[in-house]
Residue, then its C-alpha position, 0 to 999 in steps of 0.5 A: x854828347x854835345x849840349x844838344x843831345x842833353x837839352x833834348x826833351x825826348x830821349x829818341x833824340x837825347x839819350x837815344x840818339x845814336x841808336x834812332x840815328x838811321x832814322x833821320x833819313x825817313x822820319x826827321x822833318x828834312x826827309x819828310x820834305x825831300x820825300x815830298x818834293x820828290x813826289x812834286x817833281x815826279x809828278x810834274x815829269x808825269x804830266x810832261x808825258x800826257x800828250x793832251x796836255x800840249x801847254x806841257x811840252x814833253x820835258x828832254x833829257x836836260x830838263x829832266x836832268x835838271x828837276x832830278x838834280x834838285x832831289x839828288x843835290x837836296x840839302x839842309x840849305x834848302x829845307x831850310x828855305x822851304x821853312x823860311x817860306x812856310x813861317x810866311x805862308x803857314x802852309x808846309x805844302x804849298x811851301x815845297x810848291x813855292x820852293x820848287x817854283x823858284x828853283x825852276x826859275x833859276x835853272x830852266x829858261x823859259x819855265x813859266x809853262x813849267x812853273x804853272x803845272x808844279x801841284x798841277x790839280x793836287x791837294x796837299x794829301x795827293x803829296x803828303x800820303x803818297x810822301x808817308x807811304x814811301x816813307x813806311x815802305x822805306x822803314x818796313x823793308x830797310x829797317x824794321x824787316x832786318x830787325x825783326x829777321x834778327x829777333x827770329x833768328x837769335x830766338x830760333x837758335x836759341x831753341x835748337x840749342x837748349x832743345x834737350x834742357x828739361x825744365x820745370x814748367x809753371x802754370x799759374x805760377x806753381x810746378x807744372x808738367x815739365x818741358x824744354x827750355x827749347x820747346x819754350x822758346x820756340x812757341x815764341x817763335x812761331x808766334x812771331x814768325x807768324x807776324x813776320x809773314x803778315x807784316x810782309x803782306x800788307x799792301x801799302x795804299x796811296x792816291x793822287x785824285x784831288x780835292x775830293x777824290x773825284x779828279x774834279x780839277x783835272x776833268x776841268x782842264x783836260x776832260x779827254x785825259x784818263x785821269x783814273x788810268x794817270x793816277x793809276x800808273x803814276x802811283x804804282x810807278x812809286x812802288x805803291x798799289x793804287x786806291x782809286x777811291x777816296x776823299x781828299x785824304x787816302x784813309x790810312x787803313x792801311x797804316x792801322x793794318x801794319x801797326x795793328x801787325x807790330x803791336x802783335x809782334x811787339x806784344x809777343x816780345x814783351x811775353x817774351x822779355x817777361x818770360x826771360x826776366x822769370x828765368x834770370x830771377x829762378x836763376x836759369x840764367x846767370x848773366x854776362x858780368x862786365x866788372x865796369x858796370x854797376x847793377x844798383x846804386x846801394x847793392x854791390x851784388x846785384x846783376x840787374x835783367x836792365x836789357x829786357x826791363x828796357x825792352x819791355x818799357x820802349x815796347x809799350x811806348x811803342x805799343x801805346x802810341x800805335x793803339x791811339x793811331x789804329x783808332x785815330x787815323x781811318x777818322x776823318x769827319x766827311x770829305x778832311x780834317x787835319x787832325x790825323x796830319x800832326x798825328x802822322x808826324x810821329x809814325x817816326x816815334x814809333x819806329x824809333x821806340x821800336x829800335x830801341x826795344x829791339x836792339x836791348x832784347x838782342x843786347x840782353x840776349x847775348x848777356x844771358x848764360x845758361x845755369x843747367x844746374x839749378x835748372x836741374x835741381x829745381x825739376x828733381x826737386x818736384x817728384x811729385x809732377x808725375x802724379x799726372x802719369x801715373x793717374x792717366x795710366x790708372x784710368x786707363x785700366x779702369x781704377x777708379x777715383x784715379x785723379x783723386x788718390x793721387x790727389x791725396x798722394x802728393x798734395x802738399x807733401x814731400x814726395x821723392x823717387x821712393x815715394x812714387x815708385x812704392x806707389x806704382x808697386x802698390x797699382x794692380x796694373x800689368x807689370x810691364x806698365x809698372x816698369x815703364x811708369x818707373x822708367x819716366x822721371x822728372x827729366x825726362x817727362x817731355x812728351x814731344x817737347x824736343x821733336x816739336x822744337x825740330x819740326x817748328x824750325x824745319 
């Protein structure tokens, strides 16, 4: 790790580095600009096609070559030209604008109706939001769908294979009606499937009208023009649907839906890092040793659950920072302010935190080994959770106080096979119900634990 990676401030780009490392190309400030003098270029090759615009000659095969060649061959050279003339003009937007105009000049001749419909009746955000939409899509589809198809798959296979494994289950912290450890996992499937599914529905939004969303500009200089069936075309032609009715800004509703989705799935992993955390701790799990590591400064023994501690911080971070945005980012005082723009520029921290948090559950993951012994000791050890049978069946033949007497039975004592089985002697049920009460055991208790975990993984 080089002096940079030490002397950065935030550990996305320090400590971090390599594993946020696929986010340059989306979220870095050099991708936001390609991103956006792309939309620029497309733009102008757009108006190229209006045939009312005559000042705007249809652009052929070489010139189009040639603005398509300024994307394709885009470089840190010419990012950083951009930022030497935003240091002078203190506008980022009209800095690509200007770029673009000079590398027109250079390379097409006789350019000056060309260099005059460059940000032809645009805003800055008719650029900047349909650049972040592409960015979200990008990050939705490239990156964060695999991460989340991972996280489902490993959670679901781990259902099927410790489907059978009784566990004691606890509510409130104390012994409860046992289930599988399966069964346990796959609630957790199904509740991030779920948002899986959502997430891949959100419509993502954007919008090129104008200063205020009225294409004032454009009806000025071309009232024949179907500016609304232009715009139309030309942002669903970036694999956007189309808003056709804003302000000056598209109002990022849509951003605080897919966030509002993450947070949920987020959420739900936390439960999940919490849950297995629980079960290293009742040493269900034992985990993977990897004899170079040290588990605690001071305590040679120890095997630290840091994979899902580490999952659950970044997960928060995540989360917190996507809460502030779901409140912020649909405000704007009337027509534009500028306080969502420095906010949007950190939809990359988000990600990055996500990736982080997703790559430490599935590290962990795969450290974890199953301990069937001290999970079976620990269940046969709590004779005293068929209490709960036993009292269904006695109401079911009308003995009263049923709840009550095994109340009495099984609070707070020692109870063991003998223990219950003496009780259902003692029952005035049928005897066949006798037989079948001695037949359910701690183990074996589970209801539809295992055919649940079948059907939610059909």
């Amino acid at each position: 790790m080089n002096n940079f990676f030490l002397l950065a401030i935030s550990p996305l780009d320090g400590r971090y580095y390599q594993q946020t490392l696929i986010l340059q190309n989306i979220f870095s400030e050099y991708a936001f600009l390609k991103f956006r003098l792309k939309i620029e270029i497309q733009w102008l090759k757009q108006l190229s096609l209006i045939p009312e615009i005559i000042e705007l000659p249809k652009f052929n095969k070489v010139t189009n070559n040639i603005l398509d060649n300024i994307i394709n061959k885009f470089d840190y050279h010419d990012a950083q030209e951009i930022k030497k003339i935003e240091t002078i003009i203190s506008h980022d937007t009209k800095s690509i604008e200007y770029f673009l105009r000079k590398k027109i000049s250079l390379k097409i001749p006789d350019n000056l109706s060309i260099i005059n419909f460059i940000h032809f009746a645009c805003t800055s955000d008719d650029i900047n939001n349909l650049a972040y939409a592409c960015m979200i899509k990008k990050s939705i589809f490239k990156i964060l769908i695999p991460y989340w198809k991972k996280i489902l798959l490993y959670i679901k296979l781990l259902s099927n294979k410790f489907k059978n494994i009784s566990i004691l289950c606890r509510t409130h912290g104390q012994p409860a009606t046992p289930s599988t450890l399966g069964k346990e996992i796959v609630n957790f499937y199904y509740r991030l499937k779920r948002q899986f599914i959502q997430l891949k529905n959100i419509i993502i939004l954007g919008k090129i009208n104008g200063a205020t969303g009225n294409y004032n500009a454009h009806i000025s200089a071309y009232p024949n023009v179907n500016w609304y069936k232009i715009s139309q075309h030309f942002v669903t032609n970036l694999g956007l649907q189309w808003n056709p009715c804003t302000t000056q800004i598209e109002p990022h509703d849509y951003i605080s839906e897919i966030f509002s989705c993450m947070i949920r799935f987020n959420t739900i992993l936390i439960s999940f890092n919490q849950d297995i955390w629980g079960y290293i701790s009742l040493n269900y799990f034992n985990q993977h040793i990897i004899d170079t590591e040290v588990g605690s400064s001071t305590m040679p023994h120890k095997i630290n659950p840091i994979d899902f501690e580490k999952s659950e911080g970044n997960l928060g971070l995540s989360n917190a920072i996507m809460n502030y945005m779901i409140l912020k980012l649909p405000i704007s005082r009337w027509q534009r302010d500028l306080s969502d723009s420095t906010v949007l520029r950190n939809i990359g921290v988000i990600f990055g935190y996500c990736i982080i948090s997703y790559d430490s559950i599935l590290s962990g993951l795969k450290k974890i080994k199953i301990n069937y012994l001290n999970i079976k000791n620990d269940l046969n050890n709590k004779w005293e959770l068929l209490a709960e049978p036993i009292q269904t069946i006695m109401r079911k033949f009308k003995i009263p106080n049923a709840y009550e007497k095994l109340k009495k039975l099984t609070r707070n004592k020692n109870i063991n096979i003998n223990k219950i089985h003496q009780y259902i002697d003692q029952l005035t049920i049928p005897n066949i119900e006798k037989e079948r009460l001695k037949k359910i055991n701690p183990e074996n208790y589970i209801g539809y634990a295992i055919q649940l975990v079948e059907k939610i993984n059909q």
